[in-house]
N, C-alpha and C positions, 0 to 999 in steps of 0.2 A: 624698339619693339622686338619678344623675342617669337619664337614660332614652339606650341605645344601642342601633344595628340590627346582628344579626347579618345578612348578607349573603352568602348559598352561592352557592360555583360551581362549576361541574364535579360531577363525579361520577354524574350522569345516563346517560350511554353506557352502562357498565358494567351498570345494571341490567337490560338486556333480556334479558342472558346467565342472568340469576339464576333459577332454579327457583322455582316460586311457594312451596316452602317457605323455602328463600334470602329472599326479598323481604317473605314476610309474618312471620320473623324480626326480620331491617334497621327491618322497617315500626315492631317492636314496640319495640325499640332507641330509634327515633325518638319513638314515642309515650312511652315510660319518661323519657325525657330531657325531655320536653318537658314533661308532668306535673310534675316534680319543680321544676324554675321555675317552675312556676304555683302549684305547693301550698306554695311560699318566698316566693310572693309577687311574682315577679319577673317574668316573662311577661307581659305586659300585649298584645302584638298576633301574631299569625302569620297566613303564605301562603305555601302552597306555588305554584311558577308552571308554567304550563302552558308546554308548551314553543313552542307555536304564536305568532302575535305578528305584530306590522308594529315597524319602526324609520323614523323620520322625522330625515332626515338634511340640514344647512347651510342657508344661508340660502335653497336655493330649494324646501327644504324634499320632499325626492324619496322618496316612500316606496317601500320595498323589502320582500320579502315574510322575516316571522321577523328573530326578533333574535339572525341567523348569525353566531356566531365562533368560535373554537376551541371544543370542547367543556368545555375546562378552565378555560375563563373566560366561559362561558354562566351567567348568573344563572340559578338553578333555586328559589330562592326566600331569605325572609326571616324576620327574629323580633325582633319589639322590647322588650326587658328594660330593669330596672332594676336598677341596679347601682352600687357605692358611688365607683365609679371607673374609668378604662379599662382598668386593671390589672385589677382584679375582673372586669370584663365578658369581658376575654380568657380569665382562668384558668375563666369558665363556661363560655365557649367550647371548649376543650380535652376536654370532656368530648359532643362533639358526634359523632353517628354518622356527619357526611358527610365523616368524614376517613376512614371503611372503604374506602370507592372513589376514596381518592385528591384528593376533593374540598377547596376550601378556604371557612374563614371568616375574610369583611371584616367588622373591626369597630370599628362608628363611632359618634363622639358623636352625640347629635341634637344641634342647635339647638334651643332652651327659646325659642319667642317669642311673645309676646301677642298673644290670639285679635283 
């Protein structure tokens, strides 16, 4: 088994429109999904990311405030599984609540290297 990070983006905009019953719905969606790779075994790391931030940008290294880009390619957070292959890690992936609002997941091997 090897271990990969799901990677969300986008889909954040959308929920300030959402009704706190809307949201605390989505929330439960999330939490059911997320539960269920952990209780398979497979979950090993999560973080949801605040949307606030600094980006440190080239070699003179200039920081700017938030990590501003399109909202649909705004990392809004992460999940690190294990999974028997990239094919498997994806097909868990499809079962992910951040594609309600449009959102997508990046999903990627880790590198396995010695501590």
């Amino acid at each position: 088994m090897s271990n990969f990070v799901f990677v969300f983006r986008g889909g954040s905009v959308e929920y300030p429109s959402l009704s706190p019953s809307e949201m605390q719905a989505h929330m439960k969606k999330w939490h059911d999904w997320s539960n269920s790779l952990a209780q398979a075994g497979r979950r090993l790391n999560r973080a949801p990311l605040d949307p606030a931030g600094k980006t440190v940008r080239g070699r003179e290294r200039m920081v700017t405030d938030g990590p501003y880009a399109e909202s649909k390619d705004l990392v809004t957070g992460h999940l690190v599984i294990a999974a028997d292959s990239l094919e498997h890690a994806t097909e868990l992936a499809m079962e992910c609540p951040v594609f309600d609002y449009g959102a997508s997941v990046e999903v990627r091997p880790v590198f396995e290297t010695e501590a």
